[in-house]
C-alpha positions as CSV (number, residue, x, y, z in Angstrom):
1,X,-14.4,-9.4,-13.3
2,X,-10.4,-8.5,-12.8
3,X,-10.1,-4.9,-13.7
4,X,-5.7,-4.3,-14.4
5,X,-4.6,-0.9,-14.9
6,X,-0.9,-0.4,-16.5
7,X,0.7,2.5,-14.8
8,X,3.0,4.2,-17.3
9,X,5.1,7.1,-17.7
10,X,5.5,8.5,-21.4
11,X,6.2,5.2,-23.4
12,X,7.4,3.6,-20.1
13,X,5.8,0.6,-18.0
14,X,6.2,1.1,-14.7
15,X,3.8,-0.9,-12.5
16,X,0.0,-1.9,-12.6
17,X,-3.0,-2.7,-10.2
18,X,-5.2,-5.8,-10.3
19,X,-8.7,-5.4,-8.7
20,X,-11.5,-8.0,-8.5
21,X,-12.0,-12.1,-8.7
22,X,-12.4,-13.2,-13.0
23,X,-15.5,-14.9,-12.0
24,X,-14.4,-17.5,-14.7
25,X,-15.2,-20.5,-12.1
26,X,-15.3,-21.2,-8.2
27,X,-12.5,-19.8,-6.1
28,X,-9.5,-22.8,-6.2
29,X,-10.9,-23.9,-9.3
30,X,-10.7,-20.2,-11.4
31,X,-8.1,-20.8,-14.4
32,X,-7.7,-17.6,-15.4
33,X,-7.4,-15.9,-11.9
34,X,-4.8,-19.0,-11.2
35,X,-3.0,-17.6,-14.7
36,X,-2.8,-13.7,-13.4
37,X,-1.3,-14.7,-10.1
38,X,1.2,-16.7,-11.3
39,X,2.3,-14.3,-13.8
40,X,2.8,-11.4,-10.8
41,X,4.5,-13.5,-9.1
42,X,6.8,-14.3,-11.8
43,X,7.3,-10.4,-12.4
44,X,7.7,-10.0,-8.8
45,X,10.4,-12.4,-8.3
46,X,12.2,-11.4,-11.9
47,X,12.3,-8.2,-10.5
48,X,13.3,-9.0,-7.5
49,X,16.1,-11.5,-7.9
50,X,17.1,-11.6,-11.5
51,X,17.2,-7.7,-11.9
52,X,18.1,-7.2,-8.2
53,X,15.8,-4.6,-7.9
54,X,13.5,-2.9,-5.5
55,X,9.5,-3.7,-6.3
56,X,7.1,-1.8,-4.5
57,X,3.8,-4.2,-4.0
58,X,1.0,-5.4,-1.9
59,X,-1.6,-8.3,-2.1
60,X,-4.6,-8.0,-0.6
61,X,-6.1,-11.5,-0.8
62,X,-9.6,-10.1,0.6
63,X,-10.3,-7.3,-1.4
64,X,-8.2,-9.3,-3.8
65,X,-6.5,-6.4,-4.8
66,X,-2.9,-6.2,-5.9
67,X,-0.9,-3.2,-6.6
68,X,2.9,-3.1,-8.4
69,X,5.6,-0.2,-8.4
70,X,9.1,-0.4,-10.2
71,X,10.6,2.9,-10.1
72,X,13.3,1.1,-11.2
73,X,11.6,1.0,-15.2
74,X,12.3,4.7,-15.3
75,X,14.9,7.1,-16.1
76,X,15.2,9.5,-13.5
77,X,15.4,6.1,-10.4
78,X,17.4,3.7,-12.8
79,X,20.5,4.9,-14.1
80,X,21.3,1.6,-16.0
81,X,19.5,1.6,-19.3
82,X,19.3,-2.0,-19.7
83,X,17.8,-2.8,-16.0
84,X,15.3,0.1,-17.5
85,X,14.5,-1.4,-20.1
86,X,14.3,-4.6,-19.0
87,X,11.9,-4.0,-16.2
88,X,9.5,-1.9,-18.3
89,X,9.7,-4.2,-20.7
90,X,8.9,-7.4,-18.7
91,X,5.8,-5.0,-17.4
92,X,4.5,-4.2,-21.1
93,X,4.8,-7.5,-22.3
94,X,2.7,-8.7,-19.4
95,X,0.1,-6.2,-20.7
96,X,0.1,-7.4,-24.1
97,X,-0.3,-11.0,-22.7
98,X,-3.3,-9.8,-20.7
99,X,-4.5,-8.2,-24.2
100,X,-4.5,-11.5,-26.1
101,X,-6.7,-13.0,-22.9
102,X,-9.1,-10.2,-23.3
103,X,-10.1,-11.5,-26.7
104,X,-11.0,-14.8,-25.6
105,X,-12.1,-13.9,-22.0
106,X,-13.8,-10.3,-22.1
107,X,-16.8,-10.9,-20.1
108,X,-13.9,-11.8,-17.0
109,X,-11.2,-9.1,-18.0
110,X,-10.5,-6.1,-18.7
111,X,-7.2,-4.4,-19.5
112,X,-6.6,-0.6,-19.4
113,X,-3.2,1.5,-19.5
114,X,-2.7,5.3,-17.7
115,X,-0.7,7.7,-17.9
116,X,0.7,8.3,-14.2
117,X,3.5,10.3,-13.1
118,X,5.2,9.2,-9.7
């Protein structure tokens, strides 16, 4: 099972960690662990490039853990409002597209969100 935990700060997105292999199929053949990579990646590199922004992460292939930081999502790093926004809100609507698979996928998911002060 993949375990993601959304990091949050009040009402604000601000990163997440991703810990375990879905178990939905064989390694190279998983769908559903295929899906999550690709969509970090794709927040990485919005972040990265099309924000031109700093992203704090590591991937741990092994463990396969991964681990995401944008202080850049809140206030008192970001003084532009609409990078703010738009980083937090590319991070919470990756949570609510992990929520939708959790209804069909349960027994290989599972989605939580913290509060976490950095």
């Amino acid at each position: 099972m993949t375990t993601v935990v959304f990091y949050k700060s009040g009402d604000v997105f601000y990163g997440f960690e991703e810990q375990g292999h879905t178990g939905y199929a064989e390694s190279g053949d998983d769908i559903l662990c295929s899906a999550l990579s690709a969509m970090t990646m794709l927040i990485i590199n919005a972040i990265e490039i099309s924000y031109k922004s700093t992203v704090d992460y590591t991937i741990d292939e092994e463990t396969t853990n991964i681990r995401l930081i944008c202080k850049s999502a809140l206030p008192k790093f970001e003084a532009d409002d609409n990078k703010q926004f738009a980083i937090s809100g590319l991070i919470q609507a990756y949570f609510y597209q992990l929520m939708d698979l959790v209804e069909d996928y349960y027994e290989y998911l599972d989605v939580k969100e913290i509060q976490r002060e950095i």
